[in-house]
ZAKEZA-596696 format. One record per atom (N, C-alpha, C, O): residue number from 1; residue in one letter; x, y, z. Coordinates in nm, 2 decimals, padded with zeros to 4 digits. Each point is the difference from the previous one (the first is absolute). Layout:
ZAKEZA-596696
seke = NUM	vexlo = a	u = X	v = Y	w = Z
...
end
This chain:
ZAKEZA-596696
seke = 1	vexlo = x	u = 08.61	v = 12.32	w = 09.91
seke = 1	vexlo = x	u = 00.03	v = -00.04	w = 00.14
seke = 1	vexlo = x	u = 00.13	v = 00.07	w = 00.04
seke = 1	vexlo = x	u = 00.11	v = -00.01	w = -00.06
seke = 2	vexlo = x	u = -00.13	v = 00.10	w = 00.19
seke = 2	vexlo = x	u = 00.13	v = 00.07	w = 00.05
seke = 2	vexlo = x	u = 00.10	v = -00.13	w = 00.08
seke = 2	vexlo = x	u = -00.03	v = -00.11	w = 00.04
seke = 3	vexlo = x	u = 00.16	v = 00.18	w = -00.05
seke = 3	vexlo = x	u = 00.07	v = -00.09	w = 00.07
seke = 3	vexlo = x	u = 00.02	v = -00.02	w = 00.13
seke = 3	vexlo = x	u = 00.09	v = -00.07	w = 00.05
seke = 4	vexlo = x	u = -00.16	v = 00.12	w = -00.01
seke = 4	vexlo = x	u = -00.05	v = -00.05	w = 00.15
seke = 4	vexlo = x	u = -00.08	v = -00.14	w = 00.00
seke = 4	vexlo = x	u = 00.02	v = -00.10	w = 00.07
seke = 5	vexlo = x	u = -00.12	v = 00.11	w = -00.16
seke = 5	vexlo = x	u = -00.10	v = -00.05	w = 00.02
seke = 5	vexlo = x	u = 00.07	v = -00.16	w = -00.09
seke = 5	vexlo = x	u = -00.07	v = -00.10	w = 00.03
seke = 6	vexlo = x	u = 00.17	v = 00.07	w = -00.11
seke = 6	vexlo = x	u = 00.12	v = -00.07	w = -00.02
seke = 6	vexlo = x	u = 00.07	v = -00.06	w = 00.08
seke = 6	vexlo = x	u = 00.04	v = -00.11	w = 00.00
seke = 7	vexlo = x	u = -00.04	v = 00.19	w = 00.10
seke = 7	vexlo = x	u = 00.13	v = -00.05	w = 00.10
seke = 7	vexlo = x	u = -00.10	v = -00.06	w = 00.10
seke = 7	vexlo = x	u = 00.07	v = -00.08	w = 00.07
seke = 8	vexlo = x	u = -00.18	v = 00.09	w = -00.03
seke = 8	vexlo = x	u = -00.05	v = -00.06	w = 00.15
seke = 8	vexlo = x	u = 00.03	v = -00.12	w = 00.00
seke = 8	vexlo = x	u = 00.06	v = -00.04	w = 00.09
seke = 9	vexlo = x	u = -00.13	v = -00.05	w = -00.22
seke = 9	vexlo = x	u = 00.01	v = -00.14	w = 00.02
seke = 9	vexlo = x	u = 00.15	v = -00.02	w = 00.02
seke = 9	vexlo = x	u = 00.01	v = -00.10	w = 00.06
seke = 10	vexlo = x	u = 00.09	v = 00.15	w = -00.08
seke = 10	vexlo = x	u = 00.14	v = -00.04	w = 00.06
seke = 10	vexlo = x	u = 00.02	v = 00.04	w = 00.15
seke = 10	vexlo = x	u = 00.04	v = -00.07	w = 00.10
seke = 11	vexlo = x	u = -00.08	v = 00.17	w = -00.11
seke = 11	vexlo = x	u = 00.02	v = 00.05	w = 00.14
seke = 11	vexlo = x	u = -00.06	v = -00.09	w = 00.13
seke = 11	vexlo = x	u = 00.07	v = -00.01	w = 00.11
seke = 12	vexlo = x	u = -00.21	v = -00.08	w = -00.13
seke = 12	vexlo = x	u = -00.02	v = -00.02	w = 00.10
seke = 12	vexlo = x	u = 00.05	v = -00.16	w = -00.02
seke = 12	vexlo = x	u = -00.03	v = -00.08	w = 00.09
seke = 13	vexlo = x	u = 00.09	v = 00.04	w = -00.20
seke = 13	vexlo = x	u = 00.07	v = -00.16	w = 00.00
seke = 13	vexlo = x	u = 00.10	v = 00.02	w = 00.09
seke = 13	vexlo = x	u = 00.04	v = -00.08	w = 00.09
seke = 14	vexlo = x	u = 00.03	v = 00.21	w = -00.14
seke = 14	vexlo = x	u = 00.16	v = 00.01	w = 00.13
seke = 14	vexlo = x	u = -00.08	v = 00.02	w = 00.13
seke = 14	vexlo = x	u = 00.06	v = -00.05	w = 00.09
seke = 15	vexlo = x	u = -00.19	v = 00.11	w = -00.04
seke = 15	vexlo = x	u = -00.03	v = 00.01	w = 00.11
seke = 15	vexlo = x	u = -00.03	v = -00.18	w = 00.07
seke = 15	vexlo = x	u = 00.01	v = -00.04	w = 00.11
seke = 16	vexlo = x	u = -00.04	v = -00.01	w = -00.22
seke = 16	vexlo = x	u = -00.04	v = -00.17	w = 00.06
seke = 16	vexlo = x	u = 00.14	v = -00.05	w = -00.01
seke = 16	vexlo = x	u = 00.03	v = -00.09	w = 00.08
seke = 17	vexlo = x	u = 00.07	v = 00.14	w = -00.15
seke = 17	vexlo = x	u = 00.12	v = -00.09	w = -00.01
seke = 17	vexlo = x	u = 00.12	v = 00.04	w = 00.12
seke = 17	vexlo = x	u = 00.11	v = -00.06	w = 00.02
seke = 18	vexlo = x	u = -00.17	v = 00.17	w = 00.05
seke = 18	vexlo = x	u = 00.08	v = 00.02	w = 00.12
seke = 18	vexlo = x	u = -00.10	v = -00.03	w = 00.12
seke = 18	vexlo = x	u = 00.04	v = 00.02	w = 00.12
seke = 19	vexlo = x	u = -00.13	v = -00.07	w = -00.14
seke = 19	vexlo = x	u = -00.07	v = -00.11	w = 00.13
seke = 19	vexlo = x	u = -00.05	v = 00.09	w = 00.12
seke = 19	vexlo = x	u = -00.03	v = 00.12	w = -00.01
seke = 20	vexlo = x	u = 00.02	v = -00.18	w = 00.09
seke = 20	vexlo = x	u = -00.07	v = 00.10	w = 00.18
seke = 20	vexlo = x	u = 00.09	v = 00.06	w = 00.02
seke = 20	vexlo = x	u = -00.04	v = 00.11	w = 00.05
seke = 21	vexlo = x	u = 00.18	v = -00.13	w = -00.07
seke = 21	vexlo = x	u = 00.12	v = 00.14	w = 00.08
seke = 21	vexlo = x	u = 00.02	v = 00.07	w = -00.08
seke = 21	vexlo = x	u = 00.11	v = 00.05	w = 00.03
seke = 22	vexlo = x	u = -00.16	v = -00.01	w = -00.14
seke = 22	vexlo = x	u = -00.01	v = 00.09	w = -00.09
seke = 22	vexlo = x	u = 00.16	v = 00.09	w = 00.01
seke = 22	vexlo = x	u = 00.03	v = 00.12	w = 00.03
seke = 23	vexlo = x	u = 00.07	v = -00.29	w = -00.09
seke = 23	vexlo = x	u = 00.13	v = 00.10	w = -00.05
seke = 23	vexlo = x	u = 00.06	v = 00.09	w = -00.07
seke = 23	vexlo = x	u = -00.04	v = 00.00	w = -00.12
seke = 24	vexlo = x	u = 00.10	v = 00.08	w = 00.13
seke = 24	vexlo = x	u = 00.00	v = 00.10	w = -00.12
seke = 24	vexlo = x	u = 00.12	v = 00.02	w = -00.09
seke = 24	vexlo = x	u = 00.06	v = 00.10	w = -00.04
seke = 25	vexlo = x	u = -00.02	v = -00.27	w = 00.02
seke = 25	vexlo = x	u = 00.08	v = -00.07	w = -00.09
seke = 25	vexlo = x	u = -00.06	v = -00.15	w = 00.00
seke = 25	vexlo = x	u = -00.01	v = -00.08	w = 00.09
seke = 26	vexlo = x	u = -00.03	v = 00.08	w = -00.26
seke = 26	vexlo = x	u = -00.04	v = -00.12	w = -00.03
seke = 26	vexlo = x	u = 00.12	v = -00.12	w = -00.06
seke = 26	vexlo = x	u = 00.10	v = 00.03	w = -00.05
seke = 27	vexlo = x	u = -00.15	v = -00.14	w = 00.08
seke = 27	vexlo = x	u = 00.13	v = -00.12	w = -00.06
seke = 27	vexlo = x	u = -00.04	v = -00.05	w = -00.10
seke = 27	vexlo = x	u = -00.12	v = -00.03	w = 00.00
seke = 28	vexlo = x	u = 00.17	v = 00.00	w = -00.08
seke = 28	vexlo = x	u = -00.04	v = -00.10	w = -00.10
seke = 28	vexlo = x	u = -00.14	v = -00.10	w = 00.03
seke = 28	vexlo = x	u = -00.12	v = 00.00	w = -00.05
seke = 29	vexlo = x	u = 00.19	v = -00.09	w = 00.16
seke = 29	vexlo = x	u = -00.10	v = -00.11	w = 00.06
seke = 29	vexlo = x	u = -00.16	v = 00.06	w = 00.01
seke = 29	vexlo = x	u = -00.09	v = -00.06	w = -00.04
seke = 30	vexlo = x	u = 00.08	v = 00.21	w = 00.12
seke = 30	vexlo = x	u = -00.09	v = 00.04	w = 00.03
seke = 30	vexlo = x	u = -00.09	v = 00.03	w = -00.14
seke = 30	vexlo = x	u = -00.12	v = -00.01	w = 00.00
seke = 31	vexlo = x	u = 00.17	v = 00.05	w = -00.10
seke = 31	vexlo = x	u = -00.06	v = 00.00	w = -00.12
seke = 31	vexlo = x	u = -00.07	v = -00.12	w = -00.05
seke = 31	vexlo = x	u = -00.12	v = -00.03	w = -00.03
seke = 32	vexlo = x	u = 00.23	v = -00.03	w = 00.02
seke = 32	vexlo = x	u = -00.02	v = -00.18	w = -00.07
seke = 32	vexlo = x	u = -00.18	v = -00.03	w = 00.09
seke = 32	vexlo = x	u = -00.11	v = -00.04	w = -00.04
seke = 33	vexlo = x	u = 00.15	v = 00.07	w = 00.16
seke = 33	vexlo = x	u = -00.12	v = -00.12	w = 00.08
seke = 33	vexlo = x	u = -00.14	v = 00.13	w = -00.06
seke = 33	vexlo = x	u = -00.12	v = -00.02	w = -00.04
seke = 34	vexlo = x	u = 00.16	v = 00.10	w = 00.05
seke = 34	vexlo = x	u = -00.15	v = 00.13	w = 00.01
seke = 34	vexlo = x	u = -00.02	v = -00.05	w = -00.13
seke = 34	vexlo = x	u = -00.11	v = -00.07	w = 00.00
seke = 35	vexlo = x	u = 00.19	v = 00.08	w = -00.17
seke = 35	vexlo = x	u = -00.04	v = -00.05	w = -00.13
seke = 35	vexlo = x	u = -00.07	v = -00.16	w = 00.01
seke = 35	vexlo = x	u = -00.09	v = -00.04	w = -00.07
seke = 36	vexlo = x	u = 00.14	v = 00.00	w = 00.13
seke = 36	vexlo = x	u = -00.03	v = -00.15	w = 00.00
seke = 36	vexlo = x	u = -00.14	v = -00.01	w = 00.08
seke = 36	vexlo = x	u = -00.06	v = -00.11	w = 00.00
seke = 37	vexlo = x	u = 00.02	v = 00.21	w = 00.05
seke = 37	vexlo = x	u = -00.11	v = -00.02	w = 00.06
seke = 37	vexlo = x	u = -00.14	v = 00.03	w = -00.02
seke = 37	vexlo = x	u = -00.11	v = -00.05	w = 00.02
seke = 38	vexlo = x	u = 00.17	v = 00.21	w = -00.07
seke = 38	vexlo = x	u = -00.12	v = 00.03	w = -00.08
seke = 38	vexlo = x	u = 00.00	v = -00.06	w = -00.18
seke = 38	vexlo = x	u = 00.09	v = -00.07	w = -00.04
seke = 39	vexlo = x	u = -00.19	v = 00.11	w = -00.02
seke = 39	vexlo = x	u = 00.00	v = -00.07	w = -00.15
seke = 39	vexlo = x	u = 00.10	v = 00.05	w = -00.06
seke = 39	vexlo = x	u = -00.02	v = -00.05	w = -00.11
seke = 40	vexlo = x	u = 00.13	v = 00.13	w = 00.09
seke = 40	vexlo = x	u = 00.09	v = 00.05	w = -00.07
seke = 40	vexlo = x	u = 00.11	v = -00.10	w = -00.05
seke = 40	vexlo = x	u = 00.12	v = 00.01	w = 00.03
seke = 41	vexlo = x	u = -00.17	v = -00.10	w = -00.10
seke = 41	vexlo = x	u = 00.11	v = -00.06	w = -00.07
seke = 41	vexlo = x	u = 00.10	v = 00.01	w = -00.08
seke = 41	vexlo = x	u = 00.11	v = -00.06	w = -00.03
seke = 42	vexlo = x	u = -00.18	v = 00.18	w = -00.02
seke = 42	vexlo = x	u = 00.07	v = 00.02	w = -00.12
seke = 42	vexlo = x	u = 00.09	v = 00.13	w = 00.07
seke = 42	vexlo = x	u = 00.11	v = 00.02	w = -00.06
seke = 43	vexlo = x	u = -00.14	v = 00.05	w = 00.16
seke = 43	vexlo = x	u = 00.13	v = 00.07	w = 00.05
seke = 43	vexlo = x	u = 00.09	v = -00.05	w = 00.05
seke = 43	vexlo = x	u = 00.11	v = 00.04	w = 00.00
seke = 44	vexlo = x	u = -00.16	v = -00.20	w = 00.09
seke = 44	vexlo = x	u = 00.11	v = -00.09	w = 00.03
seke = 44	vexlo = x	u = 00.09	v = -00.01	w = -00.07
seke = 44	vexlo = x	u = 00.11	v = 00.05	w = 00.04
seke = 45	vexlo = x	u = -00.13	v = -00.10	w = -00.14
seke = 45	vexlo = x	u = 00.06	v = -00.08	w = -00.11
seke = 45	vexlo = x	u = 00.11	v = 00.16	w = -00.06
seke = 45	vexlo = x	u = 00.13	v = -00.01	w = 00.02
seke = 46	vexlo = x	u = -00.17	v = 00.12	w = -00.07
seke = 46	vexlo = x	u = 00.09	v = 00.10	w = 00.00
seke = 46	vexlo = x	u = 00.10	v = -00.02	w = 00.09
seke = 46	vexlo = x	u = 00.11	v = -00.02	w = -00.02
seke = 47	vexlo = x	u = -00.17	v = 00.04	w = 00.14
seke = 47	vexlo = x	u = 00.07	v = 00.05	w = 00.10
seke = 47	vexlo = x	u = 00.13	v = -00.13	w = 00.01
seke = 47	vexlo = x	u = 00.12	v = 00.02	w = 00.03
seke = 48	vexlo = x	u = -00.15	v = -00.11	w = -00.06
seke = 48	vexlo = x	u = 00.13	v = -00.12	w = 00.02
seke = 48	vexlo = x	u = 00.07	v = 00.02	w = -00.11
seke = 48	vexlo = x	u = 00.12	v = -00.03	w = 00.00
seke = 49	vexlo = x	u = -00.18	v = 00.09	w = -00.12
seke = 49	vexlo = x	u = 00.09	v = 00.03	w = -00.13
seke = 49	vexlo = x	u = 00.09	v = 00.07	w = 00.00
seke = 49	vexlo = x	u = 00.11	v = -00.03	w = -00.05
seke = 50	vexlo = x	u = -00.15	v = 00.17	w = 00.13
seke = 50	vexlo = x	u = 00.12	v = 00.04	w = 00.07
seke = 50	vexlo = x	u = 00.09	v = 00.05	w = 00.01
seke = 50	vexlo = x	u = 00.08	v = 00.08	w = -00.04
seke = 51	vexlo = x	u = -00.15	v = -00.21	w = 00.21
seke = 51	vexlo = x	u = 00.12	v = 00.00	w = 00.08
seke = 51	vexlo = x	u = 00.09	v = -00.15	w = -00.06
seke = 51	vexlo = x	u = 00.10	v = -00.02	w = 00.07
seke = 52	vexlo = x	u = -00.13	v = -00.05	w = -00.16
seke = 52	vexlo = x	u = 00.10	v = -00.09	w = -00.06
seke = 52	vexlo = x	u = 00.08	v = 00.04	w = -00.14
seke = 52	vexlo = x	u = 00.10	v = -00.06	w = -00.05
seke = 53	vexlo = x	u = -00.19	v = 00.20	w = -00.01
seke = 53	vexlo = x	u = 00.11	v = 00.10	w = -00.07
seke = 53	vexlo = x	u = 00.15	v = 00.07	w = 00.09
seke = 53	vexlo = x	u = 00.12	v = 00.00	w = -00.02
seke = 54	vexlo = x	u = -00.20	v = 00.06	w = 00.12
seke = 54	vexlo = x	u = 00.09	v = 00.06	w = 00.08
seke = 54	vexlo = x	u = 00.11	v = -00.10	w = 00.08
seke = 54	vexlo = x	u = 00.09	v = 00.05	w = 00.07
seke = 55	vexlo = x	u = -00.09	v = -00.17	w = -00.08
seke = 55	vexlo = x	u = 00.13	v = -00.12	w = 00.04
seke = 55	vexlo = x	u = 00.07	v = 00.01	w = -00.14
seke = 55	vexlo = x	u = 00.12	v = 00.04	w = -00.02
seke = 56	vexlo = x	u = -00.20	v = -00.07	w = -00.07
seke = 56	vexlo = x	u = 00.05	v = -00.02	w = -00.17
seke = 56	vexlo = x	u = 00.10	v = 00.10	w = 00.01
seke = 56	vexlo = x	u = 00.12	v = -00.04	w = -00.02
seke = 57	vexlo = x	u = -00.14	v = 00.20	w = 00.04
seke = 57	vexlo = x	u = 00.05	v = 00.12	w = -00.01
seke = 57	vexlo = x	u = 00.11	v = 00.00	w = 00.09
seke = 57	vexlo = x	u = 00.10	v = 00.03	w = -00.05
seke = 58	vexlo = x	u = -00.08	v = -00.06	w = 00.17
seke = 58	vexlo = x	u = 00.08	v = -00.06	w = 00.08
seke = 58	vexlo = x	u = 00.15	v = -00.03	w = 00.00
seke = 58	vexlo = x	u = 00.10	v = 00.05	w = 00.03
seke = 59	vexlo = x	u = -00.18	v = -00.24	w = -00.11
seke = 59	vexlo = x	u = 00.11	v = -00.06	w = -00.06
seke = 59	vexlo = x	u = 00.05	v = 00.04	w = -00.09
seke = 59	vexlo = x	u = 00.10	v = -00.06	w = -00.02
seke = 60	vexlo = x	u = -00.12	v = 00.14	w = -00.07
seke = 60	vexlo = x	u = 00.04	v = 00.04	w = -00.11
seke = 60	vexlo = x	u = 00.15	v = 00.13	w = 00.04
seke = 60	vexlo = x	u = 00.12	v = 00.01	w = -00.04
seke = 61	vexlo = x	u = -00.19	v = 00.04	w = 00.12
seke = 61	vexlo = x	u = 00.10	v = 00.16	w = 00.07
seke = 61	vexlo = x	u = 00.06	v = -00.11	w = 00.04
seke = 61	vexlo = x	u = 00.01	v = -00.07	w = -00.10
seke = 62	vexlo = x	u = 00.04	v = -00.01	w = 00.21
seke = 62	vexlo = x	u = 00.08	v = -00.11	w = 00.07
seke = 62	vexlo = x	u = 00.08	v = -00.06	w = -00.12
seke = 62	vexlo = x	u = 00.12	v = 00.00	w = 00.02
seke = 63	vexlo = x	u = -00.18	v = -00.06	w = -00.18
seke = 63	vexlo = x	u = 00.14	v = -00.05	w = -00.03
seke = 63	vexlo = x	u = 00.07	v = 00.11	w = -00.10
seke = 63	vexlo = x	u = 00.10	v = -00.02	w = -00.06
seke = 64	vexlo = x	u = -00.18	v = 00.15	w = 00.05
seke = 64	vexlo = x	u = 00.06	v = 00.10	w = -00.09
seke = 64	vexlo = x	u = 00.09	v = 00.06	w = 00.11
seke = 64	vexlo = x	u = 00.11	v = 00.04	w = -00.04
seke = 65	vexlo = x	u = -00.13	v = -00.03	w = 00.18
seke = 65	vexlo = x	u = 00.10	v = 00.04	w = 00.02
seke = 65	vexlo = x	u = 00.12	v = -00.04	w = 00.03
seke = 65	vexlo = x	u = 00.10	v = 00.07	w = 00.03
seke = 66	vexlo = x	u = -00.12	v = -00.24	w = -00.02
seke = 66	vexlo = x	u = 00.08	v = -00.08	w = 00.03
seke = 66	vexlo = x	u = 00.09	v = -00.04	w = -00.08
seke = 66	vexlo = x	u = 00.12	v = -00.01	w = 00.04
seke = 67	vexlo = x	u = -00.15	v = 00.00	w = -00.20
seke = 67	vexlo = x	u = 00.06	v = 00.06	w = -00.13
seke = 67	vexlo = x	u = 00.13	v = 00.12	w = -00.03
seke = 67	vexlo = x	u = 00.12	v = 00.00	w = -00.03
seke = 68	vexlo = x	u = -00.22	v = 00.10	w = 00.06
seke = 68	vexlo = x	u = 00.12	v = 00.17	w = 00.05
seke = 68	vexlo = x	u = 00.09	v = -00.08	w = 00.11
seke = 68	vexlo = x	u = 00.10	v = -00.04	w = -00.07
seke = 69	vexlo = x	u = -00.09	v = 00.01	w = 00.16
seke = 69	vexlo = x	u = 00.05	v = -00.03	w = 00.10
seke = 69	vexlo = x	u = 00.11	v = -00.09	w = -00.05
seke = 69	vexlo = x	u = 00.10	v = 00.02	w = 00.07
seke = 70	vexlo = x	u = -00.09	v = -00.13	w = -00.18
seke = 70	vexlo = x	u = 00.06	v = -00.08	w = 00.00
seke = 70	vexlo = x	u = 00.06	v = 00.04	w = -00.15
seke = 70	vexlo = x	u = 00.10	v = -00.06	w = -00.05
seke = 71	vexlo = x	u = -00.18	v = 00.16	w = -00.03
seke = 71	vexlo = x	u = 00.11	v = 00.09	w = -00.10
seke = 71	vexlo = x	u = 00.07	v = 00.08	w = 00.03
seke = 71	vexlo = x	u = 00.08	v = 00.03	w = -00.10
seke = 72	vexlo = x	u = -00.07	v = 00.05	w = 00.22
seke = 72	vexlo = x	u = 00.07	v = 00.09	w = 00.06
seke = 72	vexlo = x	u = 00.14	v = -00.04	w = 00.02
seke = 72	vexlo = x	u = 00.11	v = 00.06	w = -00.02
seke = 73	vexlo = x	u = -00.15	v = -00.21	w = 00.09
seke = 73	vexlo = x	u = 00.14	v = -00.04	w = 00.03
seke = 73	vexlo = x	u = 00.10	v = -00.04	w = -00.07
seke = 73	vexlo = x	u = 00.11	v = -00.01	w = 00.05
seke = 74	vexlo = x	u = -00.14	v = 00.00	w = -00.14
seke = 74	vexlo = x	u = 00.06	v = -00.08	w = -00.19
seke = 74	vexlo = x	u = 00.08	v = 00.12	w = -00.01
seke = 74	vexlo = x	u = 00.12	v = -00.01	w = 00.03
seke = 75	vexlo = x	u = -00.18	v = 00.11	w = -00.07
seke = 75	vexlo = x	u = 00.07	v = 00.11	w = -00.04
seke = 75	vexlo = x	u = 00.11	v = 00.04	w = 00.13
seke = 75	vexlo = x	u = 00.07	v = 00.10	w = -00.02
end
């Protein structure tokens, strides 16, 4: 299977997940409702994994740098 032929079924989920005004920046939301609607649960469910890794990842840079920031001053 070429990767074209790979990519359609994505391709035309982002075409359902940018709706009738066919934006050409998708949001989060617009994903969530297109996965939630067709049977793709199990891309749902990635897809919230994530984006609730990518907070995890976040918070973590926020208190490492918050850390530097408050050993900086020590010295």
């Amino acid at each position: 299977m070429s990767a074209e032929t790979e990519m359609k079924p994505y391709w035309e989920q982002c075409q359902t997940a940018g709706g009738p005004q066919r934006k050409t920046r998708l949001s989060i939301e617009d994903l969530r409702r297109a996965l939630s609607r067709l049977p793709d649960a199990k891309k749902l469910a990635r897809m919230e994994e994530l984006l609730f890794m990518q907070e995890d990842i976040k918070r973590a840079r926020a208190q490492f740098e918050e850390s530097d920031i408050t050993q900086s001053k020590e010295y």
